[in-house]
N, C-alpha and C positions, 0 to 999 in steps of 0.2 A: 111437364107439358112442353111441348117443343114451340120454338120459336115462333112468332105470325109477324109477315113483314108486309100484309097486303091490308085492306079494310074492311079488317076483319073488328068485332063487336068484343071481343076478349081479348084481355091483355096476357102478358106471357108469363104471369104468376104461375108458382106452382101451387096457390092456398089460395081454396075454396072464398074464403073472407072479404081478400083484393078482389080476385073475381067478378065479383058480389059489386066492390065497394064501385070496383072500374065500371061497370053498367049505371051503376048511380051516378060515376060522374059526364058520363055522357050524356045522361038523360038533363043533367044541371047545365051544359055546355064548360064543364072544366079540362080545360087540356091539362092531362098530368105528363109522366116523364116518360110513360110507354107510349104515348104518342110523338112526344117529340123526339125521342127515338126513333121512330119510326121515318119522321117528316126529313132525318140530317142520313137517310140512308139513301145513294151506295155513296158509304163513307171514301174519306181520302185514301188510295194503296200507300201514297209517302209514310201518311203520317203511321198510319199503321206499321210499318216494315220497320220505324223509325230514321228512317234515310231524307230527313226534312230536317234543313237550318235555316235558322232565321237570326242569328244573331247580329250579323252588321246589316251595312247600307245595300251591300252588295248584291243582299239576297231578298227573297229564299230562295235558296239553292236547292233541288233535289237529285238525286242521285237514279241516273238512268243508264244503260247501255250507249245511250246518245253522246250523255255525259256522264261519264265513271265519275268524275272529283268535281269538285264545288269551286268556284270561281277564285278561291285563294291555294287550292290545291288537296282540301280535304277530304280522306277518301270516304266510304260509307260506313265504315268502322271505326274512323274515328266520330262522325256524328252520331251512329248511335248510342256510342260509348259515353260521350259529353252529353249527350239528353239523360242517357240512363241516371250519367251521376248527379247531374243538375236534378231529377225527380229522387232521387235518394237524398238529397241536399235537405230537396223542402222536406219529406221525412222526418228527417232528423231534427230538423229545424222547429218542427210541431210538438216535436215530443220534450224538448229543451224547452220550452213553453210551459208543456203540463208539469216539466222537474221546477220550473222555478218557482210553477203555482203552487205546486204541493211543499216547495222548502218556506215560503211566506207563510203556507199556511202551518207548518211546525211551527214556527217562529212565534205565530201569536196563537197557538194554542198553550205552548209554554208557559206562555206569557199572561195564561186566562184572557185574553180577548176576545175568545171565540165560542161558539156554545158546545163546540166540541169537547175531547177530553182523551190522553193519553189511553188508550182503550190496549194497546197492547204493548210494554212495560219490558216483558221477557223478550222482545221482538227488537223493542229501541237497546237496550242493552247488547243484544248479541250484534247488531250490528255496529254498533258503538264502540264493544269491543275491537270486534274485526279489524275495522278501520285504526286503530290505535287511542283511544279515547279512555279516562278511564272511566269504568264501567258500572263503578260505585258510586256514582258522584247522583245525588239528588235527582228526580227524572226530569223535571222543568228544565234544570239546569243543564243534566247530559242532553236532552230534546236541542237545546241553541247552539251545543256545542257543536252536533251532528248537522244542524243546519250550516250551520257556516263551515265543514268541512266539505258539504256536498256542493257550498255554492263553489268553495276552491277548484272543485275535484272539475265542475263545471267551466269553469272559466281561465282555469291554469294552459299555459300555453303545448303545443303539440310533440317539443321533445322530452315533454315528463309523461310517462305512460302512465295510463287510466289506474288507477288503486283499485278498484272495485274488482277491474279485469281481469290485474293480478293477485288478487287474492279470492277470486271466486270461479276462474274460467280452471277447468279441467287441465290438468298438467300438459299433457299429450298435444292439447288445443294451443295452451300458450308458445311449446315450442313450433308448433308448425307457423305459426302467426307471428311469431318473433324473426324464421326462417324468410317469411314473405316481406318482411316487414310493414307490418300492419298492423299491431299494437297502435292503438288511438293513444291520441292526449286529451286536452278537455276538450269537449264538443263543440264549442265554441269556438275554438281558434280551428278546430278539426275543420268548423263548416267554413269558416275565415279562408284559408286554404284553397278549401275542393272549388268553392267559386271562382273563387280566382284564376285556377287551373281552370274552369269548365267555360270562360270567356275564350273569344274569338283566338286564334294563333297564342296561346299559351302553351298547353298541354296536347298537343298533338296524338297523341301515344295511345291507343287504345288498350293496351296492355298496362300500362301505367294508370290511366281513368279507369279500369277497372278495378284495381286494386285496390284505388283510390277509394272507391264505392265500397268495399269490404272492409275498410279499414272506418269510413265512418257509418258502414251496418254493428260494426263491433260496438263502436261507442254507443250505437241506437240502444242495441241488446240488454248493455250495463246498466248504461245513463238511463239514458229512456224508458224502456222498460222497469228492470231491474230494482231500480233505484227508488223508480216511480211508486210500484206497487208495494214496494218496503213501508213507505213514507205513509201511504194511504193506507196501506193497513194497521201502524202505529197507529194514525188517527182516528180511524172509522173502525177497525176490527176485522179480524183474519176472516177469510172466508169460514162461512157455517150451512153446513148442509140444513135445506129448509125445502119447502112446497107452496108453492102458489100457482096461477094460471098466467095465461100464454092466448094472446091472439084478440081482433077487435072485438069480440064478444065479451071481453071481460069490461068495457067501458059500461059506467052504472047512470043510467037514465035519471035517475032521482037525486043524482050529488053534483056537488061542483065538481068539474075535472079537470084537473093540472096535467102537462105532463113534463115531462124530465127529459131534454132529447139531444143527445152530442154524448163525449166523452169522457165528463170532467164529474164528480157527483155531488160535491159540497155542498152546493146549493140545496140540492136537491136532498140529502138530508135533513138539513136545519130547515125545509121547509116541513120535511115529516114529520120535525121536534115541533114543530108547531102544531100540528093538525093534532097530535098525540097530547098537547099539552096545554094547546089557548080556548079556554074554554068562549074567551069573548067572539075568539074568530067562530068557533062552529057557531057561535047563536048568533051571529052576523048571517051566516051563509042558511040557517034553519030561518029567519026571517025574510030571507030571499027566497025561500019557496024550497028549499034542497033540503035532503035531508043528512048532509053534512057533505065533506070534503073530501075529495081520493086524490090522491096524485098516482100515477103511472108511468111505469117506464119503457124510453122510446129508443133506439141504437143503442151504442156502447154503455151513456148514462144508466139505461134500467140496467143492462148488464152488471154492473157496479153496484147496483140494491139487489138483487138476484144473486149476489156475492153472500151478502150480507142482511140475508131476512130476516135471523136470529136478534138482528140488532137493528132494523128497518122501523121498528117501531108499528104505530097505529096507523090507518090512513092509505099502506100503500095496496094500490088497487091491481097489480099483474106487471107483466108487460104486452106493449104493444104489438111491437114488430120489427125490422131493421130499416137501413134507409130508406126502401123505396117505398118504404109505407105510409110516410109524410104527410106524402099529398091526401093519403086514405084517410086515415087516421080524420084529420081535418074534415073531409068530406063525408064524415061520419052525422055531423052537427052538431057531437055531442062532447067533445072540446072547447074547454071556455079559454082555455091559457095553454100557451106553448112555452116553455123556458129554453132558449137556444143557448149551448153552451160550446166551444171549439170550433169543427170542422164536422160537414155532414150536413149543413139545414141549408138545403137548397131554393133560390129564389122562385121555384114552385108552389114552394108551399105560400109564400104571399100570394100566388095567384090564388089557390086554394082559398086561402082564409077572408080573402076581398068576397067571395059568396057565404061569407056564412058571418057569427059573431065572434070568430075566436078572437082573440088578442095573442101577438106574439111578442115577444120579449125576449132583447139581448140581456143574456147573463155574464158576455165577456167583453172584454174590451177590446179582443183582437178580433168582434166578429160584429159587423154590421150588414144589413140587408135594404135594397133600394125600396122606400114604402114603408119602411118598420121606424118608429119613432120613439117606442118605448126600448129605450136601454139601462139596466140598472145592473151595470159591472159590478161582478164577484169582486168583494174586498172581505176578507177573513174577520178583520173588524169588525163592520159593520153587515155582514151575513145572516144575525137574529134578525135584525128590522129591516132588510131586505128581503126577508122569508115570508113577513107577514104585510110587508107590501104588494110582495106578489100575488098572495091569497088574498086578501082586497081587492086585487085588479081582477083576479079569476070570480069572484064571488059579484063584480060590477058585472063583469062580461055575462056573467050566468044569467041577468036578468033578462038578457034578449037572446036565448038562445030560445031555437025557433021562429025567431021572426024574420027573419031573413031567405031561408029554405030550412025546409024540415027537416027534423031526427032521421036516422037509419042507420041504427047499429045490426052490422049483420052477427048473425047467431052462432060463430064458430069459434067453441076456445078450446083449451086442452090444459090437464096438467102438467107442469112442469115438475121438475125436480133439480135444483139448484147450487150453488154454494160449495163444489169443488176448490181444492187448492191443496200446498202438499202436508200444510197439517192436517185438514178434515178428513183427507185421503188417509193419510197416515191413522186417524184414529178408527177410518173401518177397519184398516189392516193391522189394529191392533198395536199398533203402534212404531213398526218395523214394515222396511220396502221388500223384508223376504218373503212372504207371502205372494204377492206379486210378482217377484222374483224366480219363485218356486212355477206358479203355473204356465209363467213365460217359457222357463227351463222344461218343461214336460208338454211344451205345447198344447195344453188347453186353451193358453191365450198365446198365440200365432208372434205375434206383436201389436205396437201398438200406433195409430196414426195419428194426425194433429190434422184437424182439416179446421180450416182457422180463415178468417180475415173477413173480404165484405162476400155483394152481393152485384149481380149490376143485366142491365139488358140484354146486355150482348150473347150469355149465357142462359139466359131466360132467370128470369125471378125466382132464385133459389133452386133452379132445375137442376143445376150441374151439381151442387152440392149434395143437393139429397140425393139423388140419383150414387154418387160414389160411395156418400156413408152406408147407404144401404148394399150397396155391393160388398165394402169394406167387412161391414157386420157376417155376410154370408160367410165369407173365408174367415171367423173366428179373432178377426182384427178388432182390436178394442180403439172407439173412437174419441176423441177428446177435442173438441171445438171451445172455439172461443173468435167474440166479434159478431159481426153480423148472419155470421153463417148459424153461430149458437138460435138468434132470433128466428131462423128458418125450421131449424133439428125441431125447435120446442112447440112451433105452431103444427107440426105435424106429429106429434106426439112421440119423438125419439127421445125423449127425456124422461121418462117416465119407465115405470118396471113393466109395463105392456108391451116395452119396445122389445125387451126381450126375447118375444116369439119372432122376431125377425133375425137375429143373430144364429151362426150355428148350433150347431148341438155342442162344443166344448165351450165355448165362448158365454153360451146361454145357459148352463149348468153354472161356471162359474159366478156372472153376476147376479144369477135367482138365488145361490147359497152368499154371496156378500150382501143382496139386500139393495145390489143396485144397477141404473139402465147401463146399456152396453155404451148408448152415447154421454159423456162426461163433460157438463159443462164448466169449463176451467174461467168462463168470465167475457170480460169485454177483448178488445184488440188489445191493447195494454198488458193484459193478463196472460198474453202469447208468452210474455217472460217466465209467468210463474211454469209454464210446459218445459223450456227452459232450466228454471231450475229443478224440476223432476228429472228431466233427461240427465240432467249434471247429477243428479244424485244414486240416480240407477247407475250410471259407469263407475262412478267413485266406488260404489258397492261391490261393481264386479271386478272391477280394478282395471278396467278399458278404457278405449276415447271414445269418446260420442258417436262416431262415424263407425264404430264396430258391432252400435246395437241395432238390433231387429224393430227399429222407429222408422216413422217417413214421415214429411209433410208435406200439404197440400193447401193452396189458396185457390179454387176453382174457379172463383171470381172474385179475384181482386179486384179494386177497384182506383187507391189513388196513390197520392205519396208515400204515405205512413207504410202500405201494404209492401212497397218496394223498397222500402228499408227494412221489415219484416223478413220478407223473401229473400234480400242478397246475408242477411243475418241467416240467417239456417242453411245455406248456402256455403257461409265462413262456418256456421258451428258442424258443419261434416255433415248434414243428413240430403238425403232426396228428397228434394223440392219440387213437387208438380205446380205446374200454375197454367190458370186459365184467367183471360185469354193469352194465346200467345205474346209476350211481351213485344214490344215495339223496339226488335232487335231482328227481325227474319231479316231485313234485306242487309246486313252486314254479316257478311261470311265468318268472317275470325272472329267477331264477338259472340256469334249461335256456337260456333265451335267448342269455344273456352267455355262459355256457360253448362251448356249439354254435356261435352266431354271432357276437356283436358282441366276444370276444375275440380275433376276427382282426384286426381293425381294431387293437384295443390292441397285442398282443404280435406279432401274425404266426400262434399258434397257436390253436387250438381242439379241441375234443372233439366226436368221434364216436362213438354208444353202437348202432351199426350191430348186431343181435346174432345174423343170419346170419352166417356166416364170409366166405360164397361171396362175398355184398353187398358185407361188408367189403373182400373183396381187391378187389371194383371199384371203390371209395371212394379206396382208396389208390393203385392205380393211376391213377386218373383225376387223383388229387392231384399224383400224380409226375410224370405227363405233364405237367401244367399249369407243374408250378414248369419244366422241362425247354424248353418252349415260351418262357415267360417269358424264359430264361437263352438263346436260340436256342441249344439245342444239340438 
């Protein structure tokens, strides 16, 4: 659906459901995020271009023809370059978060304190190994061991390079990143560093602050990712292909509703171990009038139970949607409880839930909201009786739902199909990447794309995304998402084997004979590692570097920090990076340069900021073709 910037009665969703939900809230007088969108338009060109400073007294300074340099003498290449790497910073910085949350949480699961349980064994062991551990040691015990080398690997200082990096990043890759020098140390002292540099008259250098940004996109990759999703799937369980539904229609009129909304998902388990297991909680909530309890999942969180359906337990009711659905979601009536966990719940959605009875609730301690008072921080610990506090608070809420403004759940879901990762992949394929292999090499399947990350206004609500998967699919490109763009594929049913009639004719043969959609959901943002490690494992296969195979990716609409340490990551690991919107880099010449073109030469990858769709998918075609050529196949 294209853009609407005037006032107009529909919002710039591309699903029927918002649509729907947007009318309802106008008629309630809720200003959501497509309006206030709308109210901060015609945005700034500085900030946009990225040619806007603000860091001393002096300024803000921006960068005009009037005035080329900034009042200390900065040109507009170096401020774009210091923003870019200050927004890679916070990145980084988030995901050093979810690694620490997730080593605390090994530690006391080890240790039985938690309702969790070492769910995958052959997983803790192999990387146990890797890392030099030995491998036979008891699992509690090797689990603390691994804890405390990740917290080293984290916090060790920047001239010992990352272990993880080197012992999992692609040969070809290591020497080119050893060549630049940009080999990370621990993240921590990495992000120690880039701040430092990214203050006033420090690091001038825009060629230097860039590097700087690829150096701690690499540690993102490891750390952050990498490392992340190791950790979480020891605890919770490797991804498992499974089915369930997709979109506001799946909220059930009759039950108490939870939902599960941010990045992080522990919580959000051990509350389904409850719903699956307390018999006192369901006749609490059967005496409140429900006829039992669903929890739901909202952004990257349901992504994470959508990983993991096989092992999700009782209780879980679909997902929702990605972030701009929030405010919907809410506005639905039929949300008694919100569980905010990370980064992503935006202070709209309090406006949202002040008309209706939801309760919202902080699950982290690094995430507070003006108006929210219920906060009951993740502690690994104490996570069982924080589970069933929260289904208490949802089962009170529930007793005034409705009285406030009415239900209206609009009638739009879809099935999903779930639970990608590179074992489950691996067990379509029989259990070898040569099959895959095989029809890549014979061009049935073209190549294959990553379109990955959020969602955001700018781009219309999910327009641009689906818009290029579906182009993508036409030319026989196999698609693989993860993050908020997954939340959009699934509300419009590209997750499913129906999607299939949309793909070509070789593309469509082959996933009607494997039995699955042409679009592959690989997970949350987070999960962009596990793509990652498939890419790394297809070239180890072929015996290439990453930047030589027939892959691209795309973030059509990015959206915040995490996505711009994602982006300059795949950037370092050699591939084509489209991204939309254009980054906040047009008005610095030598920084668009290096990004666009002379980072090919460096790493193998570059950025495309193509912001047709249509274009875009010929961009990447034509890329694919070319690496495919290169490789004679």
């Amino acid at each position: 659906m294209p853009n609407c910037y005037g006032d107009c009665t529909t919002c710039t969703s591309s699903h029927a459901s918002i649509q729907e939900m947007y009318l309802q809230t106008k008629e309630l007088g809720i200003e959501t995020t497509f309006d206030r969108y709308r109210n901060q338009l015609p945005q700034c060109g500085f900030g946009t271009e990225g040619v806007c400073c603000q860091l001393c007294s002096h300024g803000p300074c921006r960068i005009t023809p009037k005035a080329p340099r900034a009042i200390c003498g900065a040109t507009a290449d170096t401020i774009a370059a210091r923003n870019l790497l200050r927004l890679e910073a916070h990145g980084l910085s988030a995901y050093c978060h979810q690694l620490e949350e997730a080593i605390h949480t090994l530690k006391a699961t080890a240790q039985g304190k938690t309702p969790y349980a070492i769910r995958e064994e052959g997983k803790l062991r192999e990387i146990a190994g890797l890392v030099g551990l030995d491998d036979s040691k008891e699992k509690n015990a090797l689990a603390l061991d691994l804890a405390e080398v990740l917290t080293h690997e984290l916090r060790k200082g920047t001239e010992e390079p990352l272990a993880l990096v080197e012992l999992l990043a692609p040969k070809a890759r290591l020497q080119k990143w050893s060549g630049l020098g940009i080999i990370p140390g621990g993240p921590l002292s990495e992000l120690r560093d880039a701040l430092t540099m990214a203050m006033s008259n420090i690091n001038t250098d825009p060629v230097s602050l860039l590097l700087t940004a690829m150096r701690l996109s690499i540690a993102t990759g490891y750390m952050g990712l990498v490392a992340t999703i190791t950790l979480q799937d020891i605890i919770l369980g490797n991804p498992q292909i499974g089915k369930t539904r997709a979109d506001l229609g799946v909220l059930d009129l009759e039950t108490v509703n939870i939902v599960a909304h941010g990045h992080v998902p522990y919580v959000a388990v051990a509350v389904l171990q409850e719903i699956a297991g307390n018999e006192t909680l369901l006749e609490k909530a059967r005496k409140a009038g429900a006829s039992g309890i669903k929890l739901y999942g909202s952004m990257d969180t349901g992504q994470e139970l959508l990983q993991r359906l096989g092992t999700a337990g009782q209780g879980f009711g679909g997902q929702l949607g990605n972030w701009l659905t929030q405010e919907l979601m809410v506005a639905t009536g039929a949300v008694d409880l919100v569980m905010m966990d990370l980064n992503c719940s935006i202070p709209g959605m309090k406006l949202a839930a002040d008309k209706f009875h939801t309760r919202l609730v902080s699950v982290s301690h690094v995430l507070r909201m003006e108006g929210v008072t219920d906060n009951l921080d993740y502690k690994p610990e104490k996570v069982k009786e924080q589970a069933v506090q929260l289904i208490e608070m949802a089962i009170e809420a529930y007793q005034n739902r409705g009285k406030v403004n009415p239900v209206h759940i609009p009638p739009h879901q879809s099935e999903v199909i779930a639970g990608v990762g590179v074992e489950s992949l691996l067990n379509i394929l029989g259990g070898s990447l040569n099959p895959l292999l095989e029809v890549i090499k014979s061009g049935q399947i073209k190549g294959i794309a990553a379109v990955v990350g959020c969602t955001n206004n700018r781009n219309g609500h999910d327009s641009a995304s689906l818009t290029l998967i579906k182009e993508l699919l036409k030319r026989d490109i196999l698609v693989i998402t993860a993050g908020c763009v997954s939340s959009g594929a699934q509300i419009e049913g590209l997750q499913t084997l129906e999607a299939n009639s949309l793909a070509g004719d070789k593309l469509q043969s082959i996933c009607t004979a494997l039995g699955i959609p042409p679009v592959l959901n690989f997970g949350s943002c987070i999960d962009i590692g596990r793509i990652g490690i498939a890419v790394t494992a297809i070239a180890n296969t072929l015996g290439v570097d990453t930047s030589d195979l027939p892959v691209a990716a795309s973030a059509p609409e990015y959206l915040e920090q995490k996505a711009v340490a994602d982006g300059i990551f795949a950037v370092a690991f050699g591939l084509l990076t489209h991204l939309g919107p254009v980054p906040p880099v047009a008005g610095a010449p030598l920084v668009t340069k290096i990004l666009t073109c002379d980072a090919e030469d460096l790493t193998g990858g570059k950025v495309s900021v193509e912001q047709d769709m249509v274009k875009a998918a010929d961009i990447i075609e034509a890329h694919i073709q070319a690496k495919r050529e290169k490789l004679g196949i």
